[in-house]
PAMI-461830 format. One line per 5 residues: their letters; for each residue x, y, z of N, C-alpha, C. Coordinates in steps of 0.2 Angstrom, whole numbers, plus 5000, padded with zeros to 4 digits. Example, Ala and Ser with C-alpha at 12.3 -4.5 7.8 and 13.67 -1.06 7.14 Angstrom:
BEGIN
as	5066:4972:5039:5062:4978:5039:5066:4984:5039 | 5064:4989:5035:5068:4995:5036:5064:5000:5039
***
This chain:
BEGIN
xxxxx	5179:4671:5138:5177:4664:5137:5170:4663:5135 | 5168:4658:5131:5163:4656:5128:5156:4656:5134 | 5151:4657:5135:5147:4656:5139:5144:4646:5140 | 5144:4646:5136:5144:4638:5137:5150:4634:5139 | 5157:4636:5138:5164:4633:5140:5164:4637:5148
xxxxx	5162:4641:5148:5160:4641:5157:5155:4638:5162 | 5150:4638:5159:5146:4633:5161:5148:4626:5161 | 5152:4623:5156:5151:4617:5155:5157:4616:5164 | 5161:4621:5163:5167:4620:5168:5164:4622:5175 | 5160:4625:5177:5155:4625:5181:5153:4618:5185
xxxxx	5151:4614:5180:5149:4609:5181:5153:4602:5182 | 5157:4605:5179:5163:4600:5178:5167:4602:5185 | 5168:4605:5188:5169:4607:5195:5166:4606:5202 | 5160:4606:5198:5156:4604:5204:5154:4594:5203 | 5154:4592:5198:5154:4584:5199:5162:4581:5200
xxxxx	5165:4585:5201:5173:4583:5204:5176:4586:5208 | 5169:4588:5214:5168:4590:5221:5168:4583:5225 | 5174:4580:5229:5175:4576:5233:5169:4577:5238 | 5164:4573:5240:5159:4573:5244:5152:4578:5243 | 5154:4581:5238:5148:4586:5237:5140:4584:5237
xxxxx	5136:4588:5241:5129:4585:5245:5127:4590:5236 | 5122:4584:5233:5121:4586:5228:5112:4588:5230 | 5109:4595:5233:5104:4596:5234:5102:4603:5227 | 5101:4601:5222:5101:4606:5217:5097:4604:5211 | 5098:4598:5210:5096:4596:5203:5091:4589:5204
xxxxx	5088:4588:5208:5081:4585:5209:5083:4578:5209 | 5089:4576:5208:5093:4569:5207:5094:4567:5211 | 5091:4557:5209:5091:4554:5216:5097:4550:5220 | 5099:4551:5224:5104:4548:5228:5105:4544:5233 | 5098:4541:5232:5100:4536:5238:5100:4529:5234
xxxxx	5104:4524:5237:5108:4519:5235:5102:4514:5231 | 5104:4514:5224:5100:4508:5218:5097:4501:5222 | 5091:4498:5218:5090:4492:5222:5096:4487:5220 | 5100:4483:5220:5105:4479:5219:5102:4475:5213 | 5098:4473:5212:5094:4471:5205:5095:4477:5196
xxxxx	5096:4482:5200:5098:4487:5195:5106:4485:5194 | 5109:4486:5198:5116:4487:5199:5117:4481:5196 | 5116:4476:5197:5117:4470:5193:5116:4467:5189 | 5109:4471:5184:5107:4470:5177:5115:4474:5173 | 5116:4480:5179:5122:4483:5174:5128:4480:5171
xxxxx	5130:4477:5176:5136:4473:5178:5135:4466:5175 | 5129:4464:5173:5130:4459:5170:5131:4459:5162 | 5127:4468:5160:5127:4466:5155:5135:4471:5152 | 5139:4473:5155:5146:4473:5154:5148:4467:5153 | 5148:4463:5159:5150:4455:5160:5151:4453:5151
xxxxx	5145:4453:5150:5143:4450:5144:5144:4453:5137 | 5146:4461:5139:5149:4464:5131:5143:4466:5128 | 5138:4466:5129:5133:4469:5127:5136:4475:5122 | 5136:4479:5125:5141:4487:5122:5142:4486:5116 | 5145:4482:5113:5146:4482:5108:5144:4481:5102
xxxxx	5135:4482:5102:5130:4481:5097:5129:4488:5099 | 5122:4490:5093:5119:4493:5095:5114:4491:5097 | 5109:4495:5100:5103:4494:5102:5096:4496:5099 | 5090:4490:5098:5086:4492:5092:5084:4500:5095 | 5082:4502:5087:5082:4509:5087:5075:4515:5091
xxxxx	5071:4508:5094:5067:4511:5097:5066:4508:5104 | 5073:4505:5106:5072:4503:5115:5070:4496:5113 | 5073:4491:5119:5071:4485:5119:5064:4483:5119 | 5064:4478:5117:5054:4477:5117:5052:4476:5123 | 5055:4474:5129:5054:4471:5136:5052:4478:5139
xxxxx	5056:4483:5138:5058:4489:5141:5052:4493:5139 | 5050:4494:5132:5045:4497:5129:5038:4495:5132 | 5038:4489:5132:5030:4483:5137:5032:4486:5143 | 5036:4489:5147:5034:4488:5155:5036:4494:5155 | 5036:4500:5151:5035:4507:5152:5027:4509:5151
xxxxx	5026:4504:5145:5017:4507:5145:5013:4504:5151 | 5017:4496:5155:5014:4494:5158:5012:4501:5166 | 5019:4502:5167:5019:4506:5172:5016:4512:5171 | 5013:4515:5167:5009:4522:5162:5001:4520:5165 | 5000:4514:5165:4994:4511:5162:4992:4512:5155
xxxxx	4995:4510:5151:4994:4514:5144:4993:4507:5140 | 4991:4506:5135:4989:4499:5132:4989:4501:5126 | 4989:4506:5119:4987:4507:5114:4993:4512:5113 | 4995:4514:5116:5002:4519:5114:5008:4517:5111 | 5012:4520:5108:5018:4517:5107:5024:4520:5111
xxxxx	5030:4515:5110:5036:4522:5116:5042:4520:5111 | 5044:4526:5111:5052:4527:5110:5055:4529:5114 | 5059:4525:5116:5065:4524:5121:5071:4531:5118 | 5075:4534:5123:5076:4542:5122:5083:4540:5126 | 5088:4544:5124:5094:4545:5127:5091:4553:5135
xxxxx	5087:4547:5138:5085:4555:5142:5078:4557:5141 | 5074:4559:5144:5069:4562:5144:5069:4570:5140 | 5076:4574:5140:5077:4578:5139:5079:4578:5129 | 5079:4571:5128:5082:4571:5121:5074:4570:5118 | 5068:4565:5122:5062:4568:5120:5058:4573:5120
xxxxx	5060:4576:5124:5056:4585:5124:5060:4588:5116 | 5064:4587:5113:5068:4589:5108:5066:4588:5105 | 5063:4581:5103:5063:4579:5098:5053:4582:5095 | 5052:4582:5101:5044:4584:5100:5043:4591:5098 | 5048:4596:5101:5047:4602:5099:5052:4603:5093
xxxxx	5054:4598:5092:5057:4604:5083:5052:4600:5076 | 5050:4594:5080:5046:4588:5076:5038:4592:5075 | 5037:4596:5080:5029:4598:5079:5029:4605:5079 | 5033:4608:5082:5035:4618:5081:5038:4619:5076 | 5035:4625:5072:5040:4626:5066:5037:4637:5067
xxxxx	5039:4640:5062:5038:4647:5061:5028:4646:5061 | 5029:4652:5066:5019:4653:5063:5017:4649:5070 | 5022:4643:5073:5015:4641:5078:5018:4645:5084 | 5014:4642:5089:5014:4646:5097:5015:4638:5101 | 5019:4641:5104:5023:4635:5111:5020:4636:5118
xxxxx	5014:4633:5120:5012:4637:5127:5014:4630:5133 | 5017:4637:5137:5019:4634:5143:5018:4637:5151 | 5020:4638:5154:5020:4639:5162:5025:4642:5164 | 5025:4647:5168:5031:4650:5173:5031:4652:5179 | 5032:4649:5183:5041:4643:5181:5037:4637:5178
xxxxx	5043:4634:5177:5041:4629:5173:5050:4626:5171 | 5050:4621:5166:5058:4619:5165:5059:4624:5158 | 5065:4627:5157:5067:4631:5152:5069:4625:5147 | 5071:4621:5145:5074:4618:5141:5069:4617:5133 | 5063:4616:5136:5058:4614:5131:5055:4621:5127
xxxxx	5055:4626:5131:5056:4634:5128:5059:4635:5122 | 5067:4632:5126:5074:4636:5120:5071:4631:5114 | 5069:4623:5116:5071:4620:5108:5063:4623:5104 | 5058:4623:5107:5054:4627:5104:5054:4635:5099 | 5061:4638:5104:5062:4643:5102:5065:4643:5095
xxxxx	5071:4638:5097:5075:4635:5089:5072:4634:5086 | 5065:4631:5085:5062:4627:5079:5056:4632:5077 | 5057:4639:5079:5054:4644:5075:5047:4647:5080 | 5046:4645:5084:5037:4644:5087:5040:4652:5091 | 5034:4653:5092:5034:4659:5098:5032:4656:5104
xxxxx	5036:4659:5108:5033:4655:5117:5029:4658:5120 | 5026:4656:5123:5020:4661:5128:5019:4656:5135 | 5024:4661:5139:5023:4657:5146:5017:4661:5149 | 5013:4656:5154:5007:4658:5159:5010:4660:5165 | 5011:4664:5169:5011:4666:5176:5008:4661:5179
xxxxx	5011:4659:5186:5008:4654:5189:5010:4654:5196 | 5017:4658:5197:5019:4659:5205:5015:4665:5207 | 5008:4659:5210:5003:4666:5213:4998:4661:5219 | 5001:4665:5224:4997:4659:5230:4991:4660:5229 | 4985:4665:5227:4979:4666:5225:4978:4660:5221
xxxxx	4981:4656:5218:4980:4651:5213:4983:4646:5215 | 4984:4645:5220:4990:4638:5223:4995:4636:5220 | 4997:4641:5216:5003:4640:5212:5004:4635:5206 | 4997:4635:5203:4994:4634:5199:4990:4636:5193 | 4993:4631:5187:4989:4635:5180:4981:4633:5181
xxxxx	4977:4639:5181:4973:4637:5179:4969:4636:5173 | 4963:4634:5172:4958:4632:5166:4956:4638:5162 | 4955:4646:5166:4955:4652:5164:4959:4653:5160 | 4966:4653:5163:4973:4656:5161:4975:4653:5154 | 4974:4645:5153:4974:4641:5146:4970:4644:5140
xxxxx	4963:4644:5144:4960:4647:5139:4960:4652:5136 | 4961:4659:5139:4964:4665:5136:4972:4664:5132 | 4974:4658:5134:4981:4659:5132:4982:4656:5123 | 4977:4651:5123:4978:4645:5118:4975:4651:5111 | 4976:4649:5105:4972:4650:5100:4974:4646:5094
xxxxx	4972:4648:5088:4972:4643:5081:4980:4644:5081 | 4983:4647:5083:4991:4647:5081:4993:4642:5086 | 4991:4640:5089:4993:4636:5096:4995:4628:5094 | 5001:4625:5091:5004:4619:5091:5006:4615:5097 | 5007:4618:5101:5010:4614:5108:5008:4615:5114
xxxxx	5008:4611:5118:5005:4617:5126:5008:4612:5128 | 5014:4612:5135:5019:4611:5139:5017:4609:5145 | 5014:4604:5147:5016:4604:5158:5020:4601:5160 | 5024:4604:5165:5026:4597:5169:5021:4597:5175 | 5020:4593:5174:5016:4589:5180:5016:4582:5184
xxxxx	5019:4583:5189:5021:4587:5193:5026:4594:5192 | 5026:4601:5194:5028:4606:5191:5034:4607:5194 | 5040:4607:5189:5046:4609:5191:5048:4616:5190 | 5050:4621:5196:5050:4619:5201:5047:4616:5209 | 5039:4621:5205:5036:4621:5213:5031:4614:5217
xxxxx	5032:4611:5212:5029:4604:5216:5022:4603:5218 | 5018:4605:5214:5011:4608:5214:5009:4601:5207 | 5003:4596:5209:5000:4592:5204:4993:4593:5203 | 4991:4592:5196:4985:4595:5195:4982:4588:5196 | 4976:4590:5195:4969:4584:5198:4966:4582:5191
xxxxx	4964:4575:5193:4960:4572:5182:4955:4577:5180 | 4951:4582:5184:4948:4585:5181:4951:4592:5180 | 4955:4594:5181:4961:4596:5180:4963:4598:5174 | 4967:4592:5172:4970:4586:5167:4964:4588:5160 | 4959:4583:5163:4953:4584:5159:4953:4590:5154
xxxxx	4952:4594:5158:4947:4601:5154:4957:4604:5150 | 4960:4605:5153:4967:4607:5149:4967:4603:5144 | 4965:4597:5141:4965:4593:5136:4960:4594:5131 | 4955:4597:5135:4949:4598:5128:4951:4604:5127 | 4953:4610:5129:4955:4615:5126:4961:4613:5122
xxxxx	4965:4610:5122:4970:4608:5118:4965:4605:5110 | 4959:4600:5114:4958:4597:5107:4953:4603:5102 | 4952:4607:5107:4947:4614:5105:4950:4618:5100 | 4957:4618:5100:4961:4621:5094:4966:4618:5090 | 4964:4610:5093:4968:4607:5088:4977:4607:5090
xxxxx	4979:4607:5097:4986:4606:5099:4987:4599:5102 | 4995:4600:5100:4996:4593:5102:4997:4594:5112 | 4997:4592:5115:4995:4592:5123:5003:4588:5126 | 5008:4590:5127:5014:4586:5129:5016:4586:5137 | 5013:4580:5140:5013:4579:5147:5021:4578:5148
xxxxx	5024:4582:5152:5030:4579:5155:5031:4576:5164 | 5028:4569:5163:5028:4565:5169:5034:4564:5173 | 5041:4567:5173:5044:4565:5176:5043:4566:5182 | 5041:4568:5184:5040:4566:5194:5034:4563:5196 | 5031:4562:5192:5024:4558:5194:5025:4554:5200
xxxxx	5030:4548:5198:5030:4543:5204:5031:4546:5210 | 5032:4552:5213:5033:4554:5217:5025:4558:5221 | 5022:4559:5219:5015:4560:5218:5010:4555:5222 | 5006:4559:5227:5001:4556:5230:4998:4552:5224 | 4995:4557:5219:4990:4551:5213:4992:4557:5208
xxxxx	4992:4551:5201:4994:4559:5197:4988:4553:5190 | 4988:4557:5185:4983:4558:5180:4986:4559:5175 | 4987:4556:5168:4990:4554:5161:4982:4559:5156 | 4987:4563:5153:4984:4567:5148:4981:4563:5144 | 4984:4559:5143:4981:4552:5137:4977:4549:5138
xxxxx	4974:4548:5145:4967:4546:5146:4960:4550:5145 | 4962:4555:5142:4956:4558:5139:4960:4563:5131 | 4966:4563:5130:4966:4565:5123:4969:4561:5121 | 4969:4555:5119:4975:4550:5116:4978:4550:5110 | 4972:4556:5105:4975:4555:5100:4983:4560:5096
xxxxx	4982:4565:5102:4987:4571:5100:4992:4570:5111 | 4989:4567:5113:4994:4568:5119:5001:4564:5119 | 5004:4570:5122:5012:4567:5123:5014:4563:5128 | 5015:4560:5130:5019:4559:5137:5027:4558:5138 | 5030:4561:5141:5039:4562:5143:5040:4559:5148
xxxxx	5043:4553:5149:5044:4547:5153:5052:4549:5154 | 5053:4549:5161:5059:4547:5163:5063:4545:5168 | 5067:4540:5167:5073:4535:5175:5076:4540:5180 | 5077:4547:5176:5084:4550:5179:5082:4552:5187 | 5075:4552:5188:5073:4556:5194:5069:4550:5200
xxxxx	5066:4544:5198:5063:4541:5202:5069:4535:5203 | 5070:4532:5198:5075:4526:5199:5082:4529:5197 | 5084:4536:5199:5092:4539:5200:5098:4538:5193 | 5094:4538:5187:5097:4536:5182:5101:4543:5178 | 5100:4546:5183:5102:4554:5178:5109:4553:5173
xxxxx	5113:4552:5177:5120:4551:5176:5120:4546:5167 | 5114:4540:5167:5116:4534:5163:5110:4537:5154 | 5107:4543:5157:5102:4545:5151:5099:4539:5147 | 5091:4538:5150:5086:4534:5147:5081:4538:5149 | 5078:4538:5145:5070:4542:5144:5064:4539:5139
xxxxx	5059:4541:5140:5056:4539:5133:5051:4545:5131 | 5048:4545:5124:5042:4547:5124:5037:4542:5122 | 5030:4545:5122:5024:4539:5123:5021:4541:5120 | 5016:4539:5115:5010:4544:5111:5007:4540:5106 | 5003:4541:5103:4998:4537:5098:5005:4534:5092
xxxxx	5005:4531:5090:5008:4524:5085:5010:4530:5078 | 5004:4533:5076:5007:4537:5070:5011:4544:5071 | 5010:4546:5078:5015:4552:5080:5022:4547:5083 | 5023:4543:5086:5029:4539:5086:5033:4538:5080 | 5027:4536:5074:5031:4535:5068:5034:4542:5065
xxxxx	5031:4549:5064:5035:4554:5065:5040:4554:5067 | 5041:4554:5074:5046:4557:5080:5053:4550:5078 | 5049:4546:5076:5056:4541:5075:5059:4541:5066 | 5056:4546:5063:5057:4545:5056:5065:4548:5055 | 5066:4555:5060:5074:4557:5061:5076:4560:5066
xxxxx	5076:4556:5071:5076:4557:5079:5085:4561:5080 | 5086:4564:5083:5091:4563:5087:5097:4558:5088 | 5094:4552:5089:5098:4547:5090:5093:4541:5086 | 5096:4537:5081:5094:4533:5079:5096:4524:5075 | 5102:4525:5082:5104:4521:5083:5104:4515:5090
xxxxx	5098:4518:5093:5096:4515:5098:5100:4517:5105 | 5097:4518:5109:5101:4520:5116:5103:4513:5120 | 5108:4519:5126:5112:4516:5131:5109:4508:5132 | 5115:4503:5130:5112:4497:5132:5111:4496:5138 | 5117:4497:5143:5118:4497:5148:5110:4501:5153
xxxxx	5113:4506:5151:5104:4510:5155:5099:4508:5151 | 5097:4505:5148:5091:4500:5147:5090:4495:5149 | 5097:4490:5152:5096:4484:5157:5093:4485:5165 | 5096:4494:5166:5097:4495:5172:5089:4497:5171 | 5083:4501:5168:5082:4502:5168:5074:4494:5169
xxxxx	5074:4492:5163:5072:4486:5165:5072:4483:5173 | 5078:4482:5174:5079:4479:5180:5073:4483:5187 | 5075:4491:5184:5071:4496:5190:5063:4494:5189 | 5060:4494:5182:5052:4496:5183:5051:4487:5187 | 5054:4482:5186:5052:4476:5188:5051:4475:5196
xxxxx	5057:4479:5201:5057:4479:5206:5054:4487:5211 | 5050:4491:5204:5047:4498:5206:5043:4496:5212 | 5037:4493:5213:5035:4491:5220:5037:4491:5224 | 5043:4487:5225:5046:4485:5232:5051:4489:5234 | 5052:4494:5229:5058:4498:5230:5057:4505:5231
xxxxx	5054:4508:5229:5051:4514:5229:5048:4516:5233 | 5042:4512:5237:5038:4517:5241:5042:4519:5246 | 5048:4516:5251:5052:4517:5255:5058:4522:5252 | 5059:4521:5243:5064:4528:5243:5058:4536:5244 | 5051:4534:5244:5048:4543:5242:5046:4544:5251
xxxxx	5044:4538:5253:5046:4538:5262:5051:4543:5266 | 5057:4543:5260:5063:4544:5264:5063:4552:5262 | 5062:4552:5257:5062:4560:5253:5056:4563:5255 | 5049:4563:5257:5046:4566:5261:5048:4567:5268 | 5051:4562:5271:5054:4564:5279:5059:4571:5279
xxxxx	5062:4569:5273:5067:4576:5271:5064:4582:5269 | 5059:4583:5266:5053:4589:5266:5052:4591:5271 | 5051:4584:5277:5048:4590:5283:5053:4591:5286 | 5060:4588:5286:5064:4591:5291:5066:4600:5289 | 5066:4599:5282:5067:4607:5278:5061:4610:5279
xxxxx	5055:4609:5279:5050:4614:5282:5052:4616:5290 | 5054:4612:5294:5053:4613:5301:5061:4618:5299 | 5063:4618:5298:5071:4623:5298:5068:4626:5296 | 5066:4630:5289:5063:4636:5286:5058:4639:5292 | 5054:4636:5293:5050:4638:5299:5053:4642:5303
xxxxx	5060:4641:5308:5062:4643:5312:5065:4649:5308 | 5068:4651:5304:5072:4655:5300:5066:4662:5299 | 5069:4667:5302:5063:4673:5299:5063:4676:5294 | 5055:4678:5290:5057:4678:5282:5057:4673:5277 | 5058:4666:5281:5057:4662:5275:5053:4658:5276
xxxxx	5051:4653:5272:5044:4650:5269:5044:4645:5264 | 5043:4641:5264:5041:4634:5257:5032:4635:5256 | 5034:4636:5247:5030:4640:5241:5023:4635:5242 | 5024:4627:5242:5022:4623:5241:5024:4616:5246 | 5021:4614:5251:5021:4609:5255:5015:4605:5257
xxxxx	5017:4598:5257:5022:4595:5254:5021:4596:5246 | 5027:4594:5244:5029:4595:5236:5026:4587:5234 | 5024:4585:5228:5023:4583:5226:5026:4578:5221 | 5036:4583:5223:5039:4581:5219:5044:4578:5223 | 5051:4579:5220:5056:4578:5226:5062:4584:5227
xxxxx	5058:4591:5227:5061:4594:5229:5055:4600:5234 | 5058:4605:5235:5052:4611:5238:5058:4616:5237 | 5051:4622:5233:5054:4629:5233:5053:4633:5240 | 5061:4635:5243:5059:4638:5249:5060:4646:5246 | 5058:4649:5250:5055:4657:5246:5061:4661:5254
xxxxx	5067:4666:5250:5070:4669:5253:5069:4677:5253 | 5064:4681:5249:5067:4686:5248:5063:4688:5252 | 5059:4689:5257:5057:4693:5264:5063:4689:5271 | 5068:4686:5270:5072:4687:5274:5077:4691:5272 | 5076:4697:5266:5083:4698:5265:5088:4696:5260
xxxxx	5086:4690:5256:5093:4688:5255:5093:4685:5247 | 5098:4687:5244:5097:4684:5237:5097:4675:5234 | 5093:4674:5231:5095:4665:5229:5101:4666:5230 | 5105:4670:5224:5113:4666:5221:5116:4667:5228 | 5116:4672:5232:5121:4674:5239:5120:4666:5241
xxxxx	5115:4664:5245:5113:4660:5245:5115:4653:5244 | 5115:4652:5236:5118:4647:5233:5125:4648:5235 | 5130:4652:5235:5136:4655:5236:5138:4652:5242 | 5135:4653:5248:5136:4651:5255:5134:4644:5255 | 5130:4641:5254:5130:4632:5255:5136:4630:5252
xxxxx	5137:4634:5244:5143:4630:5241:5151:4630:5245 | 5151:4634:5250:5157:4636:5257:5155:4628:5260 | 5149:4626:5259:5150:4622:5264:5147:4614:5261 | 5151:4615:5254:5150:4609:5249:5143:4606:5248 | 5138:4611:5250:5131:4608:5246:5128:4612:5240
xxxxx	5127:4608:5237:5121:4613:5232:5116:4614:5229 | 5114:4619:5231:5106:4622:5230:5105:4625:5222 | 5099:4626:5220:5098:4630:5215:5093:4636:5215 | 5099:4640:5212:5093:4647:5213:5089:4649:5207 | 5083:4651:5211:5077:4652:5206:5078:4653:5200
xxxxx	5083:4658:5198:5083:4662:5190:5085:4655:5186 | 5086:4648:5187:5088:4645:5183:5080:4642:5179 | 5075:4645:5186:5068:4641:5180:5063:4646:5178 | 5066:4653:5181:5059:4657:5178:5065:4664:5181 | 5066:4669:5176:5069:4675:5176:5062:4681:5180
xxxxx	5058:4678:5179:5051:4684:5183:5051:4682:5188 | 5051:4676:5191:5053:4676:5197:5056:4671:5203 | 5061:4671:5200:5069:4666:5200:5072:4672:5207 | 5071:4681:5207:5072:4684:5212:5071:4679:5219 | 5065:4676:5219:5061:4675:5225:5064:4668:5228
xxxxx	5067:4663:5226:5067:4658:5230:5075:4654:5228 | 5075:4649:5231:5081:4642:5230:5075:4638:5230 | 5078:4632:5225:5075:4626:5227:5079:4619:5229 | 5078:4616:5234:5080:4611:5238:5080:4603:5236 | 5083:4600:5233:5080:4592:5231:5080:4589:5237
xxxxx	5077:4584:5236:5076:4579:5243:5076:4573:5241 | 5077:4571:5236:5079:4562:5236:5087:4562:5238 | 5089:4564:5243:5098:4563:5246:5096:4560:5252 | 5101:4557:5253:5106:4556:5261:5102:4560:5266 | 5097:4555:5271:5097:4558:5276:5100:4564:5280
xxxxx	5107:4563:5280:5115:4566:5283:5114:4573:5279 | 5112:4573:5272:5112:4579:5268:5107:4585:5268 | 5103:4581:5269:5095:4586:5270:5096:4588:5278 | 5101:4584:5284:5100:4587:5289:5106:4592:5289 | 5110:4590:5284:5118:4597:5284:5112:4603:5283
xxxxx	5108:4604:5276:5107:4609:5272:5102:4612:5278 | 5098:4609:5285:5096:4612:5290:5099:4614:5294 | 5103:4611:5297:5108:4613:5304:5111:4619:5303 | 5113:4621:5295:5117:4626:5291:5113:4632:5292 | 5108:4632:5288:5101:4638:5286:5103:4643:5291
xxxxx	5103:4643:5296:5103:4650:5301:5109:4653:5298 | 5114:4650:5299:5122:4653:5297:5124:4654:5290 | 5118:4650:5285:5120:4653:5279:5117:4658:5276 | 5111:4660:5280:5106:4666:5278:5109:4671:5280 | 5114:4671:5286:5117:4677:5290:5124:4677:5284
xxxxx	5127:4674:5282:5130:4676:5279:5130:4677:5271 | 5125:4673:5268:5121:4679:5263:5120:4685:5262 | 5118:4686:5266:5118:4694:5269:5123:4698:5268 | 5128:4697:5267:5135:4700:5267:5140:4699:5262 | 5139:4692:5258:5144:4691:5251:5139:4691:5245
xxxxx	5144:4692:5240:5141:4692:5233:5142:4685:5232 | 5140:4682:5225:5141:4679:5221:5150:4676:5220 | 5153:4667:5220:5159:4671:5218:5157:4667:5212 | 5156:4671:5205:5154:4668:5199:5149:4667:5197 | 5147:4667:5191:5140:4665:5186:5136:4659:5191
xx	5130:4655:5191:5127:4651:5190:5123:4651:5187 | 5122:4642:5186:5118:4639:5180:5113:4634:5184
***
């Protein structure tokens, strides 16, 4: 069988797991403010669906993405996903000849589409406690040259949870304008960050920013995203997007609905998901041989580091899935050193983050002793 027909069935398996503790994919779980749920429902009520949607995102929706950005002079296109605008930047701005720089670990997707659109990739090593599990300014600069189109962050880093500082941010940006690349910030976890820092505050003219619902307001499922950038790279990226027919009505209402009541809603859901860090740090602690890479994360997950107890990710991942939770193991974000850890999401159910603890002794022990049943992804 096809290797993406098993993957897809993969997946298709696991979201049609009656009860499944979804600790794998950074997605939020705890229960929408009822203002989102409601803009949905209303806008079914009303039949909405049945248009399309202007082909750049509401204009309501586009004003309260920059407003939430701090951003005032940018433009946004509204995206089926955060993941449809990483596409659209990387085959829009990479072609044969340039160079794709990025971070590892880091997220693979922006890689591959990179790699489709002819660029060569050049990932930087970063899983190194000498360096806090961070790219540094050295690392950039030996890595960038005139072939250099694109440089990639996510920042906050998925999957180690490590955020860099404006001065930081800064000087990565002027090495970008040093050789003339375009600089694509990927903020989806930002909200969840003590204080995080917009590339576009010191490169505006060539900075990207990737905006996305699926992780702080739990929209994964409904695919809304945006990209954000100076007015004449928007007008590229929208000259033959992907989709240009305008995204999900519905998750445009829902999203609307979320940035209006992000204040009052939000700080109690990152409340809840850093209480679930420490309860997973305090297990890991007790377990010998293992470790979390990065605490607190600055995201809504933590890489916990298994290979000095012995035991592999996927075993690992293998034994939770006995006990209906799912974890993800390293090799899905970096192949050099995917070996070394699982990583844990933490926007879930109290009740979920305490299963995935109370487990850990007895699923490391039996780790230990089974393989793999099947591929993951």
């Amino acid at each position: 069988m096809r290797q993406f027909e098993v993957r897809n069935q993969h997946f298709d398996r696991l979201f049609n797991t009656p009860g499944l503790m979804w600790l794998g994919q950074n997605t939020n779980h705890f229960h929408p403010h009822p203002a989102v749920v409601q803009a949905m429902l209303d806008a079914i009520q009303k039949e909405e669906y049945h248009a399309y949607a202007p082909p750049a995102g509401f204009e309501e929706l586009r004003a309260l993405i920059l407003q939430d950005l701090g951003l005032r002079d940018e433009s946004v296109l509204v995206t089926d996903g955060a993941v449809e605008a990483l596409y659209n930047v990387c085959h829009t701005l990479c072609g044969p000849g340039d160079d794709f720089v990025t971070t590892d670990p880091g997220w693979k997707w922006p890689i591959d589409f990179a790699r489709a659109a002819g660029a060569r990739t050049i990932e930087i090593p970063i899983y190194k406690p000498e360096h806090a599990y961070k790219l540094t300014v050295r690392q950039l600069e030996e890595a960038v040259s005139a072939r250099t189109r694109l440089i990639y962050l996510v920042d906050p880093n998925n999957p180690l949870g490590v955020c860099y500082s404006a001065e930081e941010i800064e000087a990565f940006t002027r090495i970008a304008r040093g050789v003339g690349a375009y600089f694509m910030h990927d903020c989806t976890y930002a909200h969840f960050a003590d204080s995080h820092t917009l590339a576009a505050r010191y490169y505006p003219e060539r900075a990207v920013t990737i905006y996305s619902f699926s992780k702080w307001l739990g929209l994964a499922g409904l695919r809304i995203g945006a990209v954000v950038a100076h007015p004449e790279l928007i007008e590229r990226l929208a000259a033959a997007p992907p989709n240009n027919l305008g995204c999900n009505v519905i998750s445009q209402r829902a999203a609307i609905a979320g940035l209006k009541i992000r204040g009052q809603w939000f700080p109690e859901i990152n409340r809840r998901q850093r209480r679930n860090q420490a309860e997973i740090a305090k297990a890991v602690a007790n377990v010998p041989g293992m470790s979390i890479a990065v605490y607190p994360s600055q995201a809504n997950f933590l890489v916990v580091e298994c290979i000095d107890a012995g035991v592999t990710p996927e075993a690992l991942c293998a034994a939770y899935r006995q006990r209906d939770i799912m974890i993800r193991q390293g090799t899905y974000h970096t192949p050099t050193f995917g070996h070394r850890f699982v990583k844990v999401s933490t926007t879930v159910p109290e009740e979920w983050a305490d299963a995935f603890c109370a487990h850990l002794p007895e699923m490391v022990a039996r780790a230990r002793s089974i393989g793999t049943s099947g591929p993951l992804f």
